[in-house]
N, C-alpha and C positions, 0 to 999 in steps of 0.2 A: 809278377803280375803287373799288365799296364796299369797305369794312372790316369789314363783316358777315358771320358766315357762320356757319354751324351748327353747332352744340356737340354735344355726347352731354352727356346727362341722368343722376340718379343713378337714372331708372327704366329708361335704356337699358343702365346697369351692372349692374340688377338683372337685368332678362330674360336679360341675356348668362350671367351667375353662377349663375343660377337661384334665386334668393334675392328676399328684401321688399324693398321701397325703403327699409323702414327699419333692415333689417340693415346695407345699405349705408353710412347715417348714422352706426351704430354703427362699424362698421369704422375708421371717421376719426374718427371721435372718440376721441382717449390714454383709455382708464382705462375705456370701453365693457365691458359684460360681452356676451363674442364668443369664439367658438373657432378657438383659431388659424389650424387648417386652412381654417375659412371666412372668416378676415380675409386668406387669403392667394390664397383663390381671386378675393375680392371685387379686390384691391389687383391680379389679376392682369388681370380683365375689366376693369380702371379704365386699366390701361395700353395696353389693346388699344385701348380707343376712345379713346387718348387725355385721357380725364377728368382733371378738378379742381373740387374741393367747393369750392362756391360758399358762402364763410363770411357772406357780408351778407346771403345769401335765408335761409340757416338763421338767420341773427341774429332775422329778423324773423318767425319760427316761435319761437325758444326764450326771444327776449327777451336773450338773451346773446353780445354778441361775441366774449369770450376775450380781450378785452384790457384792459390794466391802464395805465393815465397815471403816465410815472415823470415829474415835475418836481423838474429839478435846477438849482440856484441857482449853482453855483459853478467850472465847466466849468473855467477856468485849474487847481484845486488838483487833481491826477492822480487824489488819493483818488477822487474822482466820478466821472472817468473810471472807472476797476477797480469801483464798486457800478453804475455801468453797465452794465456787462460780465455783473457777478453775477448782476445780478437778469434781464436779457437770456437769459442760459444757463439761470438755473433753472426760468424760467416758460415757455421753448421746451420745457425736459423735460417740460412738465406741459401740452402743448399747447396755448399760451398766448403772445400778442406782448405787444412794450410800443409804448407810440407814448409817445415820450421829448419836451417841451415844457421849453425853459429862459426862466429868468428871471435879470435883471443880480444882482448880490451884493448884500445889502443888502436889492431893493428887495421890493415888496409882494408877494406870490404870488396876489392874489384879478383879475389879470387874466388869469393861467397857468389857474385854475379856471372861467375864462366860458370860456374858449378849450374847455378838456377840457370840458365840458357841450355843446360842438356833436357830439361824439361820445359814441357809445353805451356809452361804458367800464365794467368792471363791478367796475373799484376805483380808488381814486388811492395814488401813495405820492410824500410827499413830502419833498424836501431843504433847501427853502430853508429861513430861518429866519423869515417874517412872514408871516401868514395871517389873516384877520379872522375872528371867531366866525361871522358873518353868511354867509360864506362853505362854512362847515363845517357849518351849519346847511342849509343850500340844497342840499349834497350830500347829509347823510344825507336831507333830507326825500326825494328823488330814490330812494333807494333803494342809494345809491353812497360804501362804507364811505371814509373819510380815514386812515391810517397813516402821521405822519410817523415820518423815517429818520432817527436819529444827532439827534434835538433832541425838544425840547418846547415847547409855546407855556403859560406860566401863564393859565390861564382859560380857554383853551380843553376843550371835551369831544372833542378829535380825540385818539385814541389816537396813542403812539408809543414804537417801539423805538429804544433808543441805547447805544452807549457808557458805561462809568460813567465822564463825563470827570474828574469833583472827583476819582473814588478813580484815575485814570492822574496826573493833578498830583499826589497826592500821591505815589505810586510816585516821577516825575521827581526831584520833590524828595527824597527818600532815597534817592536812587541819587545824586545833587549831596552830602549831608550825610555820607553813609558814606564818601564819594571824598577830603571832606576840605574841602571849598568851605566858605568862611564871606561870602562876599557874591553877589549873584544880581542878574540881569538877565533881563527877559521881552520876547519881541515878540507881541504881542498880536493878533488878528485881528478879528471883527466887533462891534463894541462892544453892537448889538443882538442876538446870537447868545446862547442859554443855550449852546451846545456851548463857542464861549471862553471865556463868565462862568465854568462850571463849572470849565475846566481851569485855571484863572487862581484860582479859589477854593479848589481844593484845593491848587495849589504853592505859595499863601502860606499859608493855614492850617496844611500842614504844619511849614513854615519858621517860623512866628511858636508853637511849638508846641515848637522847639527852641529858643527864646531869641532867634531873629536878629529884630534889628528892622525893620521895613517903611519904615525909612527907608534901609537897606542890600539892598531889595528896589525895584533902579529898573524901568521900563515907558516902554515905546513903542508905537506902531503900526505895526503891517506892511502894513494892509490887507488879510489871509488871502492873498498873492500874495509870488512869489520877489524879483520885481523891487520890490516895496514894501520887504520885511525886507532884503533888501541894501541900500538905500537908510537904511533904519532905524538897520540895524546901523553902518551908517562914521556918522552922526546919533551913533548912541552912544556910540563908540569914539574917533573921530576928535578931537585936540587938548582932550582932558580934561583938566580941574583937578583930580581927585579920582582915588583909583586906580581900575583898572577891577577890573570886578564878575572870581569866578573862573568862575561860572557863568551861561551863557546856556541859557534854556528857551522854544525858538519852537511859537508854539501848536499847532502843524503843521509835519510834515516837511518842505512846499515852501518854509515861511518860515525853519525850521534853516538848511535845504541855500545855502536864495541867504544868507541871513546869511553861512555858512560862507566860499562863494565869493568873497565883498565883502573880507571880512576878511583871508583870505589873500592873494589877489591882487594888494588896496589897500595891506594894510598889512599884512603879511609875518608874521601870527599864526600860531602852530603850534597845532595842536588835537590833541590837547588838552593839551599842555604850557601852552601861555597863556593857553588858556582850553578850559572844559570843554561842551559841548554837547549838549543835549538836544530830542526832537521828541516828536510825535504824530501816528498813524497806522499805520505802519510799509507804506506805500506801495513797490512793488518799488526804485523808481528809490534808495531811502534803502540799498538794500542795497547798492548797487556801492561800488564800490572807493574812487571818489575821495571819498566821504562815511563809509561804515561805519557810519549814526546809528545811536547810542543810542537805542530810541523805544520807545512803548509800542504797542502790535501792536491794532487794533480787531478782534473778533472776525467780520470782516461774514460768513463761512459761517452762522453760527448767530443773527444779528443780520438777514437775508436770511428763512431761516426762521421768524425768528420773527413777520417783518413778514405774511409769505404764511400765517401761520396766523392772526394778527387777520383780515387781510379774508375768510378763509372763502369763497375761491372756490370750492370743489366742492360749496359747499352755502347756494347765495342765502335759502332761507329762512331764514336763521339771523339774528338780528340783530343789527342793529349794536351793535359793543362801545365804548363812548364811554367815553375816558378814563382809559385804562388808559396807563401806564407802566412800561415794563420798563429800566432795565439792566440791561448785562451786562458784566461785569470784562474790562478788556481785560490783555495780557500784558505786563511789563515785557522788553523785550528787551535785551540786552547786546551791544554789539560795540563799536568803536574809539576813540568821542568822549567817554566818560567812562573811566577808569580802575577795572576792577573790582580794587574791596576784599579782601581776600581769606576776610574773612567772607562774600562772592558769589559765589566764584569758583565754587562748587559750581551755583549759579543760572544762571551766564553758562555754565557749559559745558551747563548742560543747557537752554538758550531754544533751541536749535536751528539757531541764525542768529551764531554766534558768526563763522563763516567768509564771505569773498567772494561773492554771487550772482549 
């Protein structure tokens, strides 16, 4: 039996409607100047015949698919998960897909970018943290803006919106110094990553800023993953000669939360009576119960927007914006793993998130 068989046209919607083929176009197209009454006559002769706009033949009429390449680097850490989700939601409201492409942690993203150039994409955004110039170049020459998410590459001309992670380290770190901690512990994640360097430059700058020395500021590796920082953590904890630190600051919430886990479990730490805890992101799962982290909250609503106004989808003529840098202050938040001071207390009741979610 063939598989073949005859469709209805947007000019068979048209006749039906009594309308141009190209009001029809409009009707389906979000953000169309169209009047409702006849986007709804159109949407109803579309239903009658069964119809669906054909986005690849339009493609090749407007030069534009409507879709954006999100390449994400780090699928285990949740946070990428949820800016999946966001940028998914936001760009369906704006009648727009993603076709999502990942790369291992760590590695290069300039094979993620031959991949997205077999498609007609009419932006990229990206997460990982390695990107070649070469590569950045090849896309704008194309026509086809780059927006990384949550990093920056030095030398690079690829724009990108982020986090201010130096000024969230430094928050961690005075939410640590106010609680009363006088020696500190880090688990560290991508050692090629400006997103760790920053958050890792700001929690000892602040630290070394209050006196403490950077030899009572120890470090490890988590790998940016739960099962590395729990691994880390008994590493660091586990049959010391030296006292342990009062304060641990993992560079990310999925590396807190497994430290956390290790610690308790393994070795019977109360937190934050034995020790004081700190993350980055403020990821849903850091809210429940058996964690409460203390973390510093990234803004990605408004970190989301601000990536979808660089690439200037609703308006291809515009050109590429190369090398621009925005952060954007993320929020300290307060609940269970630090101890709020009572010069905070006024802070922590009003972050929102002081309760169970």
């Amino acid at each position: 039996m063939t598989r073949l068989r005859s469709r209805s046209t947007s000019f068979d919607v048209a006749a039906l409607a009594g309308v141009s083929q190209s009001v029809v176009s409009r009707a389906f197209n979000p953000g169309s100047s169209i009047a409702e009454e006849t986007r709804k006559k159109v949407i109803a002769a579309a239903r009658k015949l069964n119809y669906v706009p054909n986005s690849i033949a339009s493609s090749l009429t407007t030069k534009r698919t409507n879709i954006v390449a999100l390449i994400l680097g780090n699928m285990a850490n949740p946070f990428y998960v949820h800016v999946l989700h966001n940028f998914s939601q936001r760009l369906q409201e704006m009648g727009r897909q993603v076709l999502t492409f990942t790369v291992d942690p760590g590695a290069e993203s300039d094979d993620a970018i031959m991949r997205v150039l077999q498609y007609q994409v009419d932006g990229v955004i990206l997460t990982s943290a390695q990107l070649s110039t070469r590569m950045t170049s090849i896309c704008h020459e194309r026509g086809i803006p780059i927006v990384l998410f949550n990093r920056y590459i030095p030398g690079s001309d690829a724009s990108g919106v982020r986090c201010d992670n130096a000024a969230g380290g430094r928050q961690i770190a005075e939410a640590f110094l106010a609680a009363g901690a006088k020696s500190f512990a880090m688990i560290t994640g991508d050692p090629k990553g400006t997103t760790s360097q920053d958050r890792v430059r700001g929690f000892v700058e602040r630290l070394l800023e209050e006196g403490i020395r950077r030899t009572d500021i120890e470090e490890i590796e988590g790998n940016s993953s739960y099962e590395g920082a729990a691994s880390a953590a008994l590493k660091l904890f586990k049959n010391r000669k030296r006292p342990s630190p009062d304060a641990l600051f993992g560079i990310n919430d999925i590396m807190a939360m497994g430290a956390m886990d290790a610690l308790r479990s393994r070795l019977g730490m109360r937190i934050p009576d034995d020790l004081m805890v700190g993350g980055f992101d403020d990821i849903p799962e850091a809210r429940r119960l058996p964690y409460q982290l203390t973390t510093v909250r990234q803004p990605i609503d408004l970190m989301v927007e601000e990536t979808l106004s660089i690439l200037h989808l609703d308006d291809p003529t515009q050109q590429i914006e190369r090398g621009i840098d925005r952060p954007i202050t993320g929020k300290l938040i307060w609940r269970n793993t630090i101890p709020v001071p009572p010069a905070y207390r006024w802070a922590a009741d009003n972050s929102g998130e002081t309760d169970a979610s």
